[in-house]
C-alpha positions as CSV (number, residue, x, y, z in Angstrom):
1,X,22.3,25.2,5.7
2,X,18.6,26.4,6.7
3,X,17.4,24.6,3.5
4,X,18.8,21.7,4.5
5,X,17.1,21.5,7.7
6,X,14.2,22.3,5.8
7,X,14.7,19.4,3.5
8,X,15.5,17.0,5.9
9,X,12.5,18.0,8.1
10,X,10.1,17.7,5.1
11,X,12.0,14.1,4.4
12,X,10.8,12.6,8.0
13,X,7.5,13.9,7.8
14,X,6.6,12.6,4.4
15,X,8.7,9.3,4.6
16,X,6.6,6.0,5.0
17,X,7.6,3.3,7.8
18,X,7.6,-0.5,7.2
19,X,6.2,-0.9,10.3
20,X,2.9,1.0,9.9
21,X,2.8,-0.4,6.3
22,X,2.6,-3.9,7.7
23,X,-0.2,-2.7,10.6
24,X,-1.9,-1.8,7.9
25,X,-1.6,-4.6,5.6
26,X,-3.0,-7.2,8.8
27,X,-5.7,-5.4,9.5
28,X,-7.0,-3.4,6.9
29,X,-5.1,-5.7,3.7
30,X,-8.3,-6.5,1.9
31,X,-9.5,-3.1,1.3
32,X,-6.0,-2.3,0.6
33,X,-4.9,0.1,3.4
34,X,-1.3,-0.4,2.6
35,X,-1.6,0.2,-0.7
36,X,-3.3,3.7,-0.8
37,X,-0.5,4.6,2.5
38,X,2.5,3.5,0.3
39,X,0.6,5.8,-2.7
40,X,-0.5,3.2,-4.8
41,X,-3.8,4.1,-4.9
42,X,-4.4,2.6,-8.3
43,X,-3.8,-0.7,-7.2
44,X,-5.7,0.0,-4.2
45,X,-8.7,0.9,-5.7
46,X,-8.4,-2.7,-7.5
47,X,-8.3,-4.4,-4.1
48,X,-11.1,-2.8,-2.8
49,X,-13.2,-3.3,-5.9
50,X,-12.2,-6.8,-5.6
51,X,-13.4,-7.1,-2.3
52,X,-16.9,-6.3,-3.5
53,X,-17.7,-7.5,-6.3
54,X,-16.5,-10.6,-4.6
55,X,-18.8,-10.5,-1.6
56,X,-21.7,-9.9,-4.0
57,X,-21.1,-12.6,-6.5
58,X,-20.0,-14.8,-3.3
59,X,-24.1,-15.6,-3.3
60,X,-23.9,-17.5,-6.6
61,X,-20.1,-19.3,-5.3
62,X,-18.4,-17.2,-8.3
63,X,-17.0,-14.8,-5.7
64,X,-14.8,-17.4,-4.1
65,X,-12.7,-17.2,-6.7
66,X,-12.0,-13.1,-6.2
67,X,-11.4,-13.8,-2.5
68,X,-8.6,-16.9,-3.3
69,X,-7.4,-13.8,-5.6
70,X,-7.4,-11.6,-3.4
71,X,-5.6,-13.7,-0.6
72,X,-2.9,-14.3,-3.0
73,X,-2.4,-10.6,-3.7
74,X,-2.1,-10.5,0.1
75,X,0.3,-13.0,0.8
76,X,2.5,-11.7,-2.6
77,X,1.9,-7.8,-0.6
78,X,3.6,-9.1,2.1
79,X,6.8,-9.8,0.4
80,X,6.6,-6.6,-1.1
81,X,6.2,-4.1,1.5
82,X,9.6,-3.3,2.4
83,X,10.1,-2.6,-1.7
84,X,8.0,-0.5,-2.0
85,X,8.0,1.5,1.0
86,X,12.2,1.9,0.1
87,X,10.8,2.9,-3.6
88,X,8.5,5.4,-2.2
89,X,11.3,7.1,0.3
90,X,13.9,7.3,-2.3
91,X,11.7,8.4,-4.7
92,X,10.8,11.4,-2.0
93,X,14.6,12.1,-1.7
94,X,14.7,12.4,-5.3
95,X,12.2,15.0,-5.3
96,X,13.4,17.2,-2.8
97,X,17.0,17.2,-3.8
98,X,15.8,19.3,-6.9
């Protein structure tokens, strides 16, 4: 029974909230906030990198292009959210049930 408790007390402080997830997608989206909370840090990284090397070629107009991307990413993010967020907690029950 005390492992239990123990399980389920490791469960809610790991777990990830939709909520926070979506704070963090408005306000820090572009350098992909949400992304590195819900442990996709690969992807993340590809935001943020994104985000640069968009602002610097945004001097010669090519950049534009890597923020429309990146906007689109965005507004794609926002569908997927709550999919990843329930892929990430049941992926965390997995793991402790063994």
């Amino acid at each position: 029974m005390a492992n239990d408790t123990h399980t389920m007390l490791h469960y809610e402080a790991a777990k990830k909230s939709t909520g926070i997830a979506y704070l963090l997608w408005f306000f820090f989206g572009p350098i992909g906030g949400h992304r590195f909370y819900l442990g996709r840090t690969g992807s993340a990284v590809g935001m943020l990198v994104l985000l640069v090397l968009s602002a610097l070629f945004s001097i010669v107009g090519i950049g534009l292009f890597g923020f429309l991307a990146l906007v689109i990413w965005l507004i794609i993010d926002a569908f997927l959210i709550p999919g990843i967020v329930s892929e990430f907690n049941t992926n965390l029950v997995q793991s402790l049930a063994k």
